[in-house]
Phi, psi and omega in degrees: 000144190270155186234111186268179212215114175358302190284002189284319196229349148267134170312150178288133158124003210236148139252028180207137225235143160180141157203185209233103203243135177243168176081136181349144094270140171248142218199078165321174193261152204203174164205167154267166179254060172189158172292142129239147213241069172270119188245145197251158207230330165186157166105211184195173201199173152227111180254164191247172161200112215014071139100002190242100189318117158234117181279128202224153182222187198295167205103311168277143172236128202235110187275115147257129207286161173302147166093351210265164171245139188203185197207139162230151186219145173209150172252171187312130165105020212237103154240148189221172142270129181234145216224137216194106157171149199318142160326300174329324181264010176241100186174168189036231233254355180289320182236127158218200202280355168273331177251019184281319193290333175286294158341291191303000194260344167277341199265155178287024184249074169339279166339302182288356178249359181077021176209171176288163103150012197265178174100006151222167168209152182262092163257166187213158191059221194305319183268330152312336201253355149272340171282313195305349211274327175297307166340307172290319171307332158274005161280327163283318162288339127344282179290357173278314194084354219253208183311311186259000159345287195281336158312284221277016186257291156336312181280321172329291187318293178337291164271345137320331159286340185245029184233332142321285173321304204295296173333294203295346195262356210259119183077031144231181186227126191273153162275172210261351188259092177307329184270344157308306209286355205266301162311343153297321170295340165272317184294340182280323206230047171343320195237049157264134147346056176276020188278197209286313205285340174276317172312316211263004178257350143294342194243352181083008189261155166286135190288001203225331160293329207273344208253329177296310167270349162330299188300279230305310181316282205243008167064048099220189208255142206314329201276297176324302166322308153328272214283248199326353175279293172325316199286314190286315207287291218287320160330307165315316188295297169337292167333295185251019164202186198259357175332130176314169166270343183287327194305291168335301180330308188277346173297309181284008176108010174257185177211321180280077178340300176318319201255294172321313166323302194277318188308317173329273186313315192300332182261004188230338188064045184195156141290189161252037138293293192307317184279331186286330221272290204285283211257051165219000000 
């Protein structure tokens, strides 16, 4: 699978990418280091986004978080804006614990809200004919280039993100806590990618925030919680079957033997041979 990469397609000195593409496309399944925003502009399409197909027109906008896969097919007569820029820039003071859960109702991370279908939304009438107009406005400060492009391009985005959330949130109901729903999610999903910096760019928080107030809220920091979480599952694991321990290792999220091994013992005083051994 191909993987594009920020620098490819946003400029240096910029944090934000954008262009206006006409005519058919096709697109295999890829995934990015980068945020992307494609708003359709005419025609019609079929986008896939971690495996789940949404037919999509003018009007739509399709978000997809770093990491997520997706794939596009379009037919004659098809133009969109495809809008490119980094995770990073939803940090520090831009998301905070009140607006991440709205964001998050736009990200293809389904799973921590507990339902299907994100990552596109339908505007119509007045608020279509106003997203397109920002579109356009940032098609222009692109193309001017000049000192201040990228401020007022950045603020554009700003309210186009935030004219989504509000779409993607209306007339549904979100949990009001995010490190409950963030920890639920770690506890269902053990053996996922789960270090601090893939959590907290799933979640649009800054990591250094996300792992301070994460401790204050359950008294440790999201990479501690992983790992005691790992650990009571493969204990568990031990227990009620006959799964091999390299199988557990990997159910719970490990990879490394060396490191499972030492992590074990150190919290049980046992190897986990020795603990399946012992209590039974």
């Amino acid at each position: 699978m191909e993987i594009y990469h920020k620098d490819d397609l946003i400029a240096s000195g910029v944090t934000v990418g954008i262009r206006r593409a006409e005519g058919c496309v096709f697109c295999d399944v890829h995934t990015h280091d980068f945020i992307e925003i494609v708003a359709i502009l005419n025609g019609e399409a079929t986008e896939t986004i971690d495996g789940v197909s949404h037919r999509v027109r003018r009007g739509d906008m399709i978000f997809m978080n770093y990491g997520a896969t997706h794939s596009f097919s379009s037919e004659e007569g098809f133009s969109h804006v495809e809008i490119f820029f980094s995770p990073d820039l939803l940090s520090g003071d831009t998301v905070t614990e009140k607006n991440a859960l709205s964001l998050l109702a736009l990200s293809a991370f389904d799973r921590l809200r507990g339902e299907e279908g994100g990552g596109v939304v339908s505007f119509h009438g007045e608020d279509a004919r106003e997203a397109e107009f920002i579109l356009s406005a940032m098609l222009r400060e692109a193309s001017r280039g000049d000192a201040v492009s990228a401020s007022v391009m950045e603020n554009y985005l700003g309210v186009l993100l935030a004219k989504m959330a509000r779409n993607a949130t209306e007339g549904t109901t979100l949990p009001d806590d995010v490190f409950a729903s963030l920890r639920t999610y770690i506890d269902e999903h053990p053996e996922e990618k789960l270090s601090l910096g893939a959590l907290a760019k799933k979640c649009f928080y800054n990591p250094s925030y996300l792992s301070r107030a994460f401790k204050q809220r359950f008294g440790l920091s999201p990479s501690e919680y992983v790992k005691e979480r790992r650990l009571s599952l493969a204990a568990e694991l031990l227990l009620a079957g006959s799964d091999t321990v390299e199988c557990v290792m990997e159910k719970v999220g490990y990879t490394d033997r060396t490191a499972f091994y030492a992590a074990f013992a150190k919290r049980y005083g046992a190897t986990p041979a020795e603990y399946r051994k012992g209590k039974n």
